[in-house]
N, C-alpha and C positions, 0 to 999 in steps of 0.2 A: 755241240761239235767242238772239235779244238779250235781254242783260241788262237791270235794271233802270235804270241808270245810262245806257245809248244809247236804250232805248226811249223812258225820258221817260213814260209811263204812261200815254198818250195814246190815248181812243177808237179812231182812226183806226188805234195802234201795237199795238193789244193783235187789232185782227181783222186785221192783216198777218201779226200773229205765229200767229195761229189758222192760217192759210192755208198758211203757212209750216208750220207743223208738220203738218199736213195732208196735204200733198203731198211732204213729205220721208217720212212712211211709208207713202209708197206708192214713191218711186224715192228709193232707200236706198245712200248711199252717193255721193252726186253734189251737196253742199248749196249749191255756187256755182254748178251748172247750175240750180236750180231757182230760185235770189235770181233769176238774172240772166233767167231765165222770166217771173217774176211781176214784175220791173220793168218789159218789154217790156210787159207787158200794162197794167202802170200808167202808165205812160207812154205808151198810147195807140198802140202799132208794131204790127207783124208779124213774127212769129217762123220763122225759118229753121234747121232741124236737120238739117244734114247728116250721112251716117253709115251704118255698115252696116245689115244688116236683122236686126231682131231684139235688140236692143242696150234698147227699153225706149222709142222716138218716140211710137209710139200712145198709150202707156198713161202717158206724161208728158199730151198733147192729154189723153185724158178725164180725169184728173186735176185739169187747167185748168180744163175746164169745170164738173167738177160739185162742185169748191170753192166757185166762185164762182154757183154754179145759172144757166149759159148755156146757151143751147138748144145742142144738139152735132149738129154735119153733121160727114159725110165723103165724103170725093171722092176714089173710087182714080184714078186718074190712069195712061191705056193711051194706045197708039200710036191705037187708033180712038178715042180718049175726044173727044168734038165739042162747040163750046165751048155750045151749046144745052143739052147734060147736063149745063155744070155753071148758067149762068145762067136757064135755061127755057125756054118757047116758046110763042107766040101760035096757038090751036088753034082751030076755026071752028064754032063751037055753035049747028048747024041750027035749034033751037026758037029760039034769039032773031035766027038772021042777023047774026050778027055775032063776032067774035075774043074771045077770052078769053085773059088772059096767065096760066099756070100756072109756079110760082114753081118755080124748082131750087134743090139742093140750098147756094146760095149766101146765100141767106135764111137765114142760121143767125147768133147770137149768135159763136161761136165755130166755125169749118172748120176740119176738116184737109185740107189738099191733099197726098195721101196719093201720095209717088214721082213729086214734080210731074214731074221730069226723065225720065220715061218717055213724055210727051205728048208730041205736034209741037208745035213752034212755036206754029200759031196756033191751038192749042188753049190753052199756057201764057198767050197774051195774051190768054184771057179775063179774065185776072182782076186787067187793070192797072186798068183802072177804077175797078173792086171795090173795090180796096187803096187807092187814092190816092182818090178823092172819094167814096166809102161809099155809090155809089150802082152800079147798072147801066142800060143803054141795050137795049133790045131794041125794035124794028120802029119806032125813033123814038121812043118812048117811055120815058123816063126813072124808073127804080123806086127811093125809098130803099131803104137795107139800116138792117137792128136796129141798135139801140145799147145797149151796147156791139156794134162789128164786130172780130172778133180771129180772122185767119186763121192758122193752124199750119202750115208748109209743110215736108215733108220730100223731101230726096234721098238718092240711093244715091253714092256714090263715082263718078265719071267715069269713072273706068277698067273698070265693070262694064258687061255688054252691056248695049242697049237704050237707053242715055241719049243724053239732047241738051241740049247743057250750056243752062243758065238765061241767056237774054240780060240783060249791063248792067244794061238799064231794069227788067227783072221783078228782081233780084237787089238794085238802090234802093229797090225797095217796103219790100224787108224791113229792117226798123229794126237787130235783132240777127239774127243766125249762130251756132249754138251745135254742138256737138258731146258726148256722152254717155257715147262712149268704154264700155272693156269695164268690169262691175261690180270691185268691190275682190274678193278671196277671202271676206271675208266674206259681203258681199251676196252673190254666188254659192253660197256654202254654202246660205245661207238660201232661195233659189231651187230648191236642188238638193232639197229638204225639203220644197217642197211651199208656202213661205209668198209667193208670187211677187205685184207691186206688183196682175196685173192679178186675183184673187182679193181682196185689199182692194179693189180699187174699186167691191164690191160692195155693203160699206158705208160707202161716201163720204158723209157728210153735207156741203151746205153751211153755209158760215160766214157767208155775208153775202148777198142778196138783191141783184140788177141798178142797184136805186137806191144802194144802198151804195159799189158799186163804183162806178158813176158819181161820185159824189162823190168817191171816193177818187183817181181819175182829173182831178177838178177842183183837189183838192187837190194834186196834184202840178206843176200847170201853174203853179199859183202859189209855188212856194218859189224862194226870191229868188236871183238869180245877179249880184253886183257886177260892177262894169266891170274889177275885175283877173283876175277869174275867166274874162270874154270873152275879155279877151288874152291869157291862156293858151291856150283854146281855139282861136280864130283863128293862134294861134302853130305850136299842133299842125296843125290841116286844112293852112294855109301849108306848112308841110315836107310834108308828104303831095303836093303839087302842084308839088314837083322834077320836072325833067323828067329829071334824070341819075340818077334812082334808081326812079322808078315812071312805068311808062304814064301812067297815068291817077292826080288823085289822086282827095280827096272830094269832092265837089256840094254845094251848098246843102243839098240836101234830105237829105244827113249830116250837116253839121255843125248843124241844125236836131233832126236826130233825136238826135245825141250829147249835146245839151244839153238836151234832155225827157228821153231816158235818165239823165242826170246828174242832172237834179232829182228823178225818181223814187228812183234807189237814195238820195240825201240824205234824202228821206220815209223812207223803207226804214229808217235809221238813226237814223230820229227828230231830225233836226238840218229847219230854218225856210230854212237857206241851204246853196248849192254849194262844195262845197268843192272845190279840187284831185284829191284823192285818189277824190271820186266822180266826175270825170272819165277819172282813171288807171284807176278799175275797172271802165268800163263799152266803154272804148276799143277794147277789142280783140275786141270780140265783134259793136261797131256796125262797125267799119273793116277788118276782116278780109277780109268777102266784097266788099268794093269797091276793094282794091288790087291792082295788079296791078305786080310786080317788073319795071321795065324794062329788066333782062339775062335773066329766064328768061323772059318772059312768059309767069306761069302767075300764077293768086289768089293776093294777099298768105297770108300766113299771118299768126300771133300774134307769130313772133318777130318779124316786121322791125316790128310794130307796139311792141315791147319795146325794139325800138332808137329808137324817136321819140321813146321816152319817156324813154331815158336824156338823148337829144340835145336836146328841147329841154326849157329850164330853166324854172321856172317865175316871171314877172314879177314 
């Protein structure tokens, strides 16, 4: 955990750190997948876990939520899944004559969209709305969603039957892309004994109450990012938008997210302002899923984002 010296001993650092520990014993073994978790969420994004099955997605999602006490939805996500099952439906209640709109399972503090890439298309585009203005539309009708809204969206590898890969626009929703990878031998012993993360999630306590986190989310909006800090930034997206090395680069609406990412992990580390290096460490998890290499045209990976980062220098 953070030491005394980066914490700063700060209300706001001593229930990050609670959280933080929290949720590292229960997925044990993975301490950057879980920082770079619980920044998405402070930072106010959408979190994207691509990855085989079984590897520990679910039980990171209830994890999230019942650290931070979120109402928890889930949404398996099927070739018939209709976008009505996940946002609701306006139903006609004889005694009054008139429509009732009964809420889906999208109404949740915290969703998992559990094997999103198993749906059709326009089943996946339910939930652009959702994601991008925290609200839903049904029969004309316009519904907020809770706040906090923190959807967890997982997929299978593309190469596994039954998928349809995440278009573009659904894939900019999500702020970060994370991967979980197999446990260490350790953590797998420990698994193999019987002591597995989703057995503690039994007794998950929360650390902090909805209003807490909200604040904590306010407080991240505000730590300070100077004007040489943007020009690095802008320096980075800039190279990302070669057209001799990537399809496509980043949008607005990453380089907006990489820098709410930025300021959260800077909260994270108890520091007032952005530094470089919370840039460098949040980079390749917001820009991974939205590059695409334009000699192989397939999603960036980490490395060519490792190579952006050698190349460009910092101002």
């Amino acid at each position: 955990m953070f030491d005394a010296q980066t914490s700063g001993g700060s209300p706001a650092q001593a229930q990050i750190d609670r959280a933080l520990q929290q949720i590292e014993s229960i997925i044990v073994g993975k301490p950057r997948q879980v920082r770079l978790a619980l920044c998405c969420l402070l930072a106010g994004g959408h979190l994207l876990i691509e990855d085989l099955p079984g590897v520990g997605k679910t039980t990171l999602a209830h994890a999230m939520a019942g650290v931070f006490g979120l109402d928890f939805s889930r949404i398996q996500f099927t070739s018939d899944l209709l976008p009505a099952d996940i946002l609701g439906v306006s139903i006609f209640d004889p005694a009054t004559q008139r429509f009732s709109f009964h809420p889906g399972p999208i109404f949740a503090h915290c969703v998992l969209a559990d094997e999103m890439n198993r749906a059709t298309p326009k089943t996946q585009s339910a939930l652009l709305e959702a994601m991008e203005e925290q609200q839903v539309t049904v029969d004309g009708t316009t519904y907020p969603l809770k706040q906090p809204f923190f959807v967890i969206g997982t997929q299978n590898p593309l190469d596994q039957s039954g998928t349809f890969p995440l278009p573009e626009s659904q894939l900019d929703r999500f702020m970060m892309r994370l991967s979980l990878g197999y446990p260490d031998p350790e953590a797998e012993r420990r698994l193999l004994k019987g002591d597995s993360g989703a057995r503690r999630l039994d007794g998950l306590k929360p650390v902090m109450d909805i209003p807490d986190l909200l604040d904590l989310q306010r407080q991240a909006e505000g730590i300070h990012a100077s004007d040489a800090l943007l020009d690095y930034l802008q320096a980075l997206v800039a190279a990302t938008r070669d057209r001799q090395r990537f399809l496509y680069g980043l949008s607005p609406r990453a380089a907006l997210s990489l820098l709410s990412a930025a300021r959260a992990w800077a909260m994270m580390q108890g520091r007032g302002q952005v530094e470089p290096a919370d840039l460098q460490a949040v980079l390749p998890a917001v820009a991974s899923h939205r590059l695409v290499a334009l000699e192989e045209r397939r999603q960036g990976s980490e490395s060519l984002v490792g190579e952006l980062l050698e190349q460009v220098s910092i101002p």
